[in-house]
C-alpha positions in Angstrom: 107.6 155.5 137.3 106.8 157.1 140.4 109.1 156.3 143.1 109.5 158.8 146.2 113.6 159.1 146.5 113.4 157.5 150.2 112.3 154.6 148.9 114.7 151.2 148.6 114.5 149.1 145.6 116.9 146.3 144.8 118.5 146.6 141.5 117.0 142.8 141.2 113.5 143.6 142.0 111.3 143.6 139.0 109.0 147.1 138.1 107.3 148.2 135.2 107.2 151.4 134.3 103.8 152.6 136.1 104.1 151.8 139.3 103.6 154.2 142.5 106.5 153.4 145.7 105.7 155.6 148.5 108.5 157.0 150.7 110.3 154.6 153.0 108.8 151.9 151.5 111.4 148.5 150.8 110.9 146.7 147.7 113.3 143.6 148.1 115.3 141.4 145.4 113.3 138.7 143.8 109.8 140.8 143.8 108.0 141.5 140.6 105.0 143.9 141.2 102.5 144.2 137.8 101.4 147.0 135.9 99.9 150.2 137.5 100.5 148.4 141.2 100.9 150.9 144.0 103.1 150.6 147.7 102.4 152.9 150.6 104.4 154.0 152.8 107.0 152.3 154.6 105.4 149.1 153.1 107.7 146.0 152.4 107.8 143.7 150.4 110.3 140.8 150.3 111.4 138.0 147.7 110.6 135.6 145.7 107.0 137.1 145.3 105.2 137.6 142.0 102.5 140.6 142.4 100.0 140.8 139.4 98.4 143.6 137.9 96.6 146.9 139.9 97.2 145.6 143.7 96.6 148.4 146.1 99.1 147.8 149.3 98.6 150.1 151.7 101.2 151.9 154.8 103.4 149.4 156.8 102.6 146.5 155.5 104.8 143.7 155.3 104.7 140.8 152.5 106.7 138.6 151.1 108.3 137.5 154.4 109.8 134.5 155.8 107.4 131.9 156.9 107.4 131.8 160.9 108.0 128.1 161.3 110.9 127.1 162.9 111.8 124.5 160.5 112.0 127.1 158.1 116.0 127.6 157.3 116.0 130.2 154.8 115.3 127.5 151.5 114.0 129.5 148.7 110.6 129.6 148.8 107.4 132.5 147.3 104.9 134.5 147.6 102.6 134.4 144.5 99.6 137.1 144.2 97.1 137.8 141.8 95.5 141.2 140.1 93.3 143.8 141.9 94.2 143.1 145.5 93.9 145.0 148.3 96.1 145.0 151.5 95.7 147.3 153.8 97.8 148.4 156.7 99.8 146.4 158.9 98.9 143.7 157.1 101.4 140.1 157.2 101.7 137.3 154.3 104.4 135.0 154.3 106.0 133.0 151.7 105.6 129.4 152.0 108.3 126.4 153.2 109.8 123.8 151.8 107.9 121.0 153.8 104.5 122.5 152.9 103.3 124.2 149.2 106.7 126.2 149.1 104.2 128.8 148.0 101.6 131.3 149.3 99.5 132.0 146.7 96.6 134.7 146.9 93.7 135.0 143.9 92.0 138.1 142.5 89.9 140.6 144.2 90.5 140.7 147.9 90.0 142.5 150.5 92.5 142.3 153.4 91.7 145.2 156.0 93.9 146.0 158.7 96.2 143.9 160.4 95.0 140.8 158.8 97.3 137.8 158.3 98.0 135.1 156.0 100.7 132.6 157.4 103.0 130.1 154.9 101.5 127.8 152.7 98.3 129.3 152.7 96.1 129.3 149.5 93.3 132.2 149.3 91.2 132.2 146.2 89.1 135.6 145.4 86.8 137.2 146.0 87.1 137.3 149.8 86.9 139.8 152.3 89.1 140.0 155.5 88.1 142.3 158.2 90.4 143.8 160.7 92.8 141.3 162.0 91.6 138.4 160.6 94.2 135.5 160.5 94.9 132.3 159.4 97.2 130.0 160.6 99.7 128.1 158.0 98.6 125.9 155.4 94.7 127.0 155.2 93.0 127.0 152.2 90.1 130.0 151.9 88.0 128.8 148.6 86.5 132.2 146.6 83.8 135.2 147.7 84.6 134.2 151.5 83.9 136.9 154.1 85.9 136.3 157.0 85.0 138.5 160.4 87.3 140.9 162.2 90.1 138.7 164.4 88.9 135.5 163.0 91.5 132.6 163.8 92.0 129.8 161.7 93.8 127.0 163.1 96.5 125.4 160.4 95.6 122.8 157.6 92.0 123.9 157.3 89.6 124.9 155.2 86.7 127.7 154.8 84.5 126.9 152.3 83.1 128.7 148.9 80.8 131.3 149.9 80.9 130.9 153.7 80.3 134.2 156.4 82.6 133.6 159.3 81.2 135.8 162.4 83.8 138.5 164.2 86.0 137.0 166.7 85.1 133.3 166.1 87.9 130.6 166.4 87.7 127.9 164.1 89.7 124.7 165.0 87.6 122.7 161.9 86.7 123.0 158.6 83.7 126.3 157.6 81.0 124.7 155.6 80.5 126.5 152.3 77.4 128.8 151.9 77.1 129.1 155.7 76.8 131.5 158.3 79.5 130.4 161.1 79.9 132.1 164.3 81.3 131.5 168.5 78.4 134.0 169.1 77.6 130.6 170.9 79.2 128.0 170.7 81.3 127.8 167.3 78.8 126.3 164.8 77.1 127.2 161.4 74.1 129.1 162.8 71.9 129.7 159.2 72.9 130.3 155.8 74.5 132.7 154.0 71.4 134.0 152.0 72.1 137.5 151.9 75.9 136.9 150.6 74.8 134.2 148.0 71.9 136.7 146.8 74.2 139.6 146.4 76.6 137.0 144.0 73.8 136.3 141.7 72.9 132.9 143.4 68.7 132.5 142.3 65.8 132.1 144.6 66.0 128.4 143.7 69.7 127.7 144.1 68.9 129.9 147.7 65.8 127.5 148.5 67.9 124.0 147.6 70.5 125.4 150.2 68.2 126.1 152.7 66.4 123.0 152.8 70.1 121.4 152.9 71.0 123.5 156.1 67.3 122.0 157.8 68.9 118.2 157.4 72.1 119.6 158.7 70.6 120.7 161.8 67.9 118.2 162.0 70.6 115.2 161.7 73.9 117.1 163.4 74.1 114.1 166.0 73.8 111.4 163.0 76.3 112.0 160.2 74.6 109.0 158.0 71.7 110.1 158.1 73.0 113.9 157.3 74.8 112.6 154.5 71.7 110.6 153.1 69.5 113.2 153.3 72.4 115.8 151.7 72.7 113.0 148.6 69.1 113.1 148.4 68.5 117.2 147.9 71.9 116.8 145.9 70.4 114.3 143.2 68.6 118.2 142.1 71.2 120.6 143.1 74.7 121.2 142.4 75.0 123.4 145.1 74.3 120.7 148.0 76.8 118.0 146.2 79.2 120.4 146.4 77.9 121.0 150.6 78.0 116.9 150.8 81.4 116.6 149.3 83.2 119.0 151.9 81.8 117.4 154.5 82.5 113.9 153.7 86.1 115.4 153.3 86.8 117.0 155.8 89.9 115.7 157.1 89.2 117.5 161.0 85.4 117.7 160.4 83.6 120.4 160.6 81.6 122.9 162.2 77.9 121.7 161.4 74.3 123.5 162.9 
């Protein structure tokens, strides 16, 4: 176990016998970190938070924390992360509270660059990629292989669908449709889809095509939801894909950003 002799780690915190702590860093009572996990510098980490296996967290940053909600008054509450995570510096993920999840729970596989946050009660799948100062806002839900811009803002209790590109710097006060580029380089709106992202995961020419004709009848019928919706259950009667594009909208408790 390599543990620099600066570091601090409660006698209740919970660390198997190949894990790196870098000097300074806090490891607080309550947190379990997986095999062959490794904390930077001056990290912290607080409690109750369950860490799977090969996470990467990087210099100063903080997770684990208390939820910043003021009706928060210290109830037990977790953090609960998967394997094979990335969090780079600075970045901020707090446990949950008990009038929301009571959990913050992160998949496999992410990416969170700099400065990124993840408020209480947020759920992020995997796959997804945060750039530099990305942010969500409490009780968000972020389905898997998600790229989210740098300083994205996501306004609390909503949702960024499956495979969705969310442009730098755009603020998104409804739900992301899945497979979709969205971005404020305009006004805040899906602007194509996400063809490039969808290739790279193995998505075929066909699956591609079906989307793309789907994104046509969004823009074609953006004033008319019925109609949208028709023509959506129409594609969808040959493609998984747009069901799945139809069902999150009709959802959508806020609506969403369409074309």
């Amino acid at each position: 176990m390599a543990i620099h002799p600066t570091a601090v780690v409660h006698e209740g915190a919970v660390l198997p016998p190949d894990v790196e702590i870098g000097p300074f860093a806090v490891i607080g009572a309550n947190v379990a970190l997986g095999a062959r996990c490794s904390v930077g510098a001056h990290a912290v980490l607080e409690g109750p938070a369950t860490f799977g296996e090969d996470n990467r967290i990087h210099a100063h940053a903080a997770l684990g924390g208390p939820p910043q909600d003021l009706k928060y008054k210290g109830e037990p509450t977790t953090l609960v992360v998967g394997s094979r995570n990335v969090f780079r510096e600075f970045c901020t993920v707090h446990r949950g509270t008990a009038s929301g999840h009571g959990t913050t729970r992160i998949g496999d596989d992410n990416l969170f660059m700099a400065y990124c946050h993840v408020a209480h009660d947020c759920v992020v799948g995997s796959r997804t990629v945060f750039a530099n100062g990305a942010s969500l806002a409490g009780h968000c839900v972020i389905e898997d292989d998600v790229i989210m811009g740098g300083f994205a803002a996501v306004r609390q209790f909503l949702r960024v669908g499956r495979f969705a590109f969310v442009g730098g710097f755009t603020p998104i006060n409804k739900d992301v449709l899945p497979f979709l580029w969205t971005s404020s380089d305009r006004p805040t709106k899906a602007w194509k889809l996400n063809s490039v992202g969808l290739s790279r995961k193995g998505y075929s020419p066909e699956r591609v095509a079906a989307l793309q004709k789907a994104f046509r009848v969004l823009h074609r019928h953006r004033h008319d939801q019925t109609a949208l919706l028709a023509g959506l259950d129409e594609l969808g009667a040959a493609s998984d894909d747009v069901r799945i594009l139809a069902d999150f909208i009709r959802s959508a408790e806020y609506g969403v950003h369409g074309a």
